[in-house]
MARPA-352608 format. One record per residue: residue in three letters; y, x, z of N, C-alpha, C in turn. Coordinates in pm, whole numbers, plus 50000, padded with zeros to 5 digits. Layout:
<nuvexs>
ALAYXZYXZYXZ
...
</nuvexs>
This chain:
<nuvexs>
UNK351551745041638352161752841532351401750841401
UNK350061748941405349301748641292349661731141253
UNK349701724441339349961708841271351571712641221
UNK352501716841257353961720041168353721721341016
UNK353351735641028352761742340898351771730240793
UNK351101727240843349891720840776351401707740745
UNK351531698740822352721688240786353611692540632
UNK354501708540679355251712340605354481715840447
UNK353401719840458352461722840312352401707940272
UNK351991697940333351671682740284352931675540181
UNK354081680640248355521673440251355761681640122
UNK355581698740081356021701339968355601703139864
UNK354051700039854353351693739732353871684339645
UNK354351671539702354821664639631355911665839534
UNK356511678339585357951681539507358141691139435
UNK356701702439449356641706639350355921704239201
UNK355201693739250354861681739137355691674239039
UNK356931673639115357951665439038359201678538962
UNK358971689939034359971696738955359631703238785
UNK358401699938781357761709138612358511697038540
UNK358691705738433359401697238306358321690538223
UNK358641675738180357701669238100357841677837977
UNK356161678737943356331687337768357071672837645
UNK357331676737536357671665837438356591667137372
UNK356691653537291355721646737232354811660537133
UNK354131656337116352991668636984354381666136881
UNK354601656136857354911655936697356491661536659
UNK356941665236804358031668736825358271682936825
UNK357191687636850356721699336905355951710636742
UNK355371705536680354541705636592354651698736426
UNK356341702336403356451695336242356941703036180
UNK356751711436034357491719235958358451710935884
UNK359711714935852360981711335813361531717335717
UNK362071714935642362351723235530363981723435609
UNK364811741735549365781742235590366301754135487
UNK367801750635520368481755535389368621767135422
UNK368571778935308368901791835316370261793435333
UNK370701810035353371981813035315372681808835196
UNK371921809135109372521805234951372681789934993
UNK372161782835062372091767534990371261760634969
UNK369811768534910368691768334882367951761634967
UNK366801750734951366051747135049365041761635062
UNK364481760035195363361770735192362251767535316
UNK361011770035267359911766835386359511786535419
UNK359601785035544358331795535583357481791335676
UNK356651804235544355071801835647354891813435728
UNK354541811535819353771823835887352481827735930
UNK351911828135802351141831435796351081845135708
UNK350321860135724350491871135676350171873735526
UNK349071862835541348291862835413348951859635279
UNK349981847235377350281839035232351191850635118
UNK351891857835187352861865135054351571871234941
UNK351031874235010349451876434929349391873334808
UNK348741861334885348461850034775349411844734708
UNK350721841134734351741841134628351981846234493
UNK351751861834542352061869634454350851873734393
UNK349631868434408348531881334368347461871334345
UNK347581858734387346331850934380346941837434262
UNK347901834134337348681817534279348921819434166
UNK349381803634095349671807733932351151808033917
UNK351841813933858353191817833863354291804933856
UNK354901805833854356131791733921356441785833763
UNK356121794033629356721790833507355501778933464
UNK354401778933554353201772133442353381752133502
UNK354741752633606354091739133675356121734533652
UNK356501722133632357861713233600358161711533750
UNK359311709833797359761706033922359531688233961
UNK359221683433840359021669133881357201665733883
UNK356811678433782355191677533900354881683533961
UNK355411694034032355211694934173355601684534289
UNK356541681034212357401669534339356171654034347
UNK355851654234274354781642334212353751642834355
UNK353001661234286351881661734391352431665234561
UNK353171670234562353911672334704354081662334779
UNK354711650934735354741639534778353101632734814
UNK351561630534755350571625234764350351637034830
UNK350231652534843349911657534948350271657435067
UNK351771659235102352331658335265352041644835315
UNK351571631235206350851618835300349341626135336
UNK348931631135221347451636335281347391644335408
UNK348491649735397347781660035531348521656135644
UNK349841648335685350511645535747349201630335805
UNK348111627435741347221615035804346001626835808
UNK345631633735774344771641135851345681650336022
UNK346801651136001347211655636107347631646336224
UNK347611637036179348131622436294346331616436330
UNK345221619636204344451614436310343601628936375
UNK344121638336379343771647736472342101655936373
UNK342521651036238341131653636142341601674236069
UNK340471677136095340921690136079342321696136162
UNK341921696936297342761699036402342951720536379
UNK341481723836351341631739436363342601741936253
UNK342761737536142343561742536012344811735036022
UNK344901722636012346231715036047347001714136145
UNK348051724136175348521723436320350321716836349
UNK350241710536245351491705136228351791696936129
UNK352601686736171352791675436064353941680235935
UNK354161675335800355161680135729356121670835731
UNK357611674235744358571664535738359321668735567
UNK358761658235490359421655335335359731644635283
UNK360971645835266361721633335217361441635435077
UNK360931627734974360581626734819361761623334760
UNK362961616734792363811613834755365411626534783
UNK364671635234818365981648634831365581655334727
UNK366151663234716366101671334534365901687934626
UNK364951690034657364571705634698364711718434563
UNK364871712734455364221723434378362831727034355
UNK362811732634265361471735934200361301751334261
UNK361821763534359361221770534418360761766634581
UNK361811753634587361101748334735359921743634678
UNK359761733334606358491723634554356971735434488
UNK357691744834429356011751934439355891759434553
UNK356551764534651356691768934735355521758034839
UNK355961748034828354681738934925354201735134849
UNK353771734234728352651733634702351621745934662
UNK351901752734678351201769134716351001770434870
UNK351231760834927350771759535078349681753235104
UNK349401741835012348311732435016347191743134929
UNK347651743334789346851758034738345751769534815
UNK347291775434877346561781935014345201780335107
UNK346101770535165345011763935271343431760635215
UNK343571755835110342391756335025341651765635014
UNK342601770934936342011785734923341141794534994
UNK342651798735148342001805035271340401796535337
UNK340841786035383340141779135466338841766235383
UNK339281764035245338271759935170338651741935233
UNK339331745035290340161723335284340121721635155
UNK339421711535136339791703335029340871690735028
UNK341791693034965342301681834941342551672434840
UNK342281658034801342151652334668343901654634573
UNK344721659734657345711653534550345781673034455
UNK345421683434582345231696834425344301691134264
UNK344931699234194344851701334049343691704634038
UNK342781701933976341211707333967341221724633940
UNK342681726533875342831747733829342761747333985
UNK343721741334088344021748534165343361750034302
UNK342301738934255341221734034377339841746334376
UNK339601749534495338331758134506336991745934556
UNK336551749034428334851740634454334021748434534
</nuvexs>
């Protein structure tokens, strides 16, 4: 009776091995996307608690920066951090790759919108990154 049992435990190992679902890739798993509001509007959220914070109480207001330089630095930032996030460099702060097409027209409340993300991160966590504004960089 004990060789049955012992047989039958051997025989269903294997199959409960094969029934777990493969996870998908990190990068599949782990990319912010920009997506359109109700209005139309592109829009990113963060979730993070802090950030409305700092939006409103820390950042410099949306009138002091053009939609084509934000789009400028947005673009040299999401390569910056999208290659610190592919080589796994600053893994505790970077937990996701950014998906931005430079050639879609987001607007200028999507475009300071991420770039008050990079801001942020700075800010909070003291990342430096070369493509912030020296105003907007913490030494």
């Amino acid at each position: 009776m004990k060789n049955i049992f012992l047989l039958i435990m051997i025989a269903w190992i294997p199959f409960s091995c094969f029934s777990q679902e493969t996870p998908k890739k990190d990068k599949e798993q782990h990319e912010m996307k920009p997506s359109k509001n109700e209005d139309g509007e592109w829009d990113l959220t963060v979730i993070d608690t802090q950030f409305d914070y700092f939006l409103n109480a820390v950042a410099k207001p949306i009138s002091q920066y053009t939609e084509s330089y934000l789009k400028t630095k947005n673009t040299f930032l999401v390569n910056e951090w999208n290659g610190y996030y592919n080589s796994g460099r600053y893994r505790d702060i970077i937990e996701s790759g950014i998906d931005y097409d430079p050639q879609e027209k987001y607007g200028i409340k999507f475009e300071y919108k991420l770039y008050q993300v990079f801001v942020y991160v700075n800010w909070k966590y003291k990342l430096r990154l070369n493509g912030l504004t020296g105003s907007d960089s913490i030494r």
